[in-house]
N, C-alpha and C positions, 0 to 999 in steps of 0.2 A: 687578833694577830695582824701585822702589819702585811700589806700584799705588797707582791715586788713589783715594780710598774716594766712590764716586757719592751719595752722602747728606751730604757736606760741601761746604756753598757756597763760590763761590769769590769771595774778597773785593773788594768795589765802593768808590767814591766814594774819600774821602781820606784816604791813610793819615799818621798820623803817629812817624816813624819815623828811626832813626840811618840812616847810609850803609850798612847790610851786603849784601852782595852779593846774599844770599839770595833778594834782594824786587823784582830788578830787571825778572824775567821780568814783575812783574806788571804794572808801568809802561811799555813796550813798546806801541806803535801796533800792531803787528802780534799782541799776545794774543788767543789764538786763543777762550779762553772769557768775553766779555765784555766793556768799555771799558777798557783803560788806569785806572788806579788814581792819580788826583794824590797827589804826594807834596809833606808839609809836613813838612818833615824840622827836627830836634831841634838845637838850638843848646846844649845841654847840654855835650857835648864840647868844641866849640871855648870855650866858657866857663872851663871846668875848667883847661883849658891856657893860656889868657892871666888864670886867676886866679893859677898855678904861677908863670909867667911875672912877673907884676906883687908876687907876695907876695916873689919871689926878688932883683929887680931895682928895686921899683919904676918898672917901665917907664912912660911917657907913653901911649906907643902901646898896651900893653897897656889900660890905664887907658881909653882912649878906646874901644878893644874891648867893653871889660865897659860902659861909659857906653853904647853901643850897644844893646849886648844887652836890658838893662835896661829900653830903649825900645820892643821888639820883646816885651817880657814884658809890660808896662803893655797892648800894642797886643793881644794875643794876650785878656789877662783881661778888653780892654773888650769885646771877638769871641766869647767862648768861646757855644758853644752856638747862633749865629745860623748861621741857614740861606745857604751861602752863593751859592744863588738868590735 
């Protein structure tokens, strides 16, 4: 069994992060060492796949996917850095 080394904090506020399972204990109301961890999870991947998708097919729908995203990017760079208190 893995010991948890007591001189490593255990991570707070918002993480931003893929879907890997790894991280979910941390996000859990019920964690035992601290608040719950908001997650602002990474649009990277689903991009990559309706860019796959759109470069293969020119899809509409793909296209409109990435038009999205793109909005979500612009929204994120006017954000970066503010407190979000």
């Amino acid at each position: 069994m893995h010991q948890r080394n007591p001189d490593v904090k255990e991570p707070t506020g918002v993480s931003a992060r893929c879907r890997c399972p790894g991280y979910n204990r941390l996000t859990k109301p019920s964690r035992q060492r601290g608040a719950p961890v908001r997650v602002a999870h990474c649009w990277a991947h689903a991009r990559r796949k309706l860019k796959v998708v759109f470069d293969r097919d020119r899809s509409e729908i793909a296209a409109e996917g990435l038009r999205h995203i793109a909005e979500f990017y612009v929204v994120e760079a006017d954000i970066r850095g503010v407190s979000p208190g």
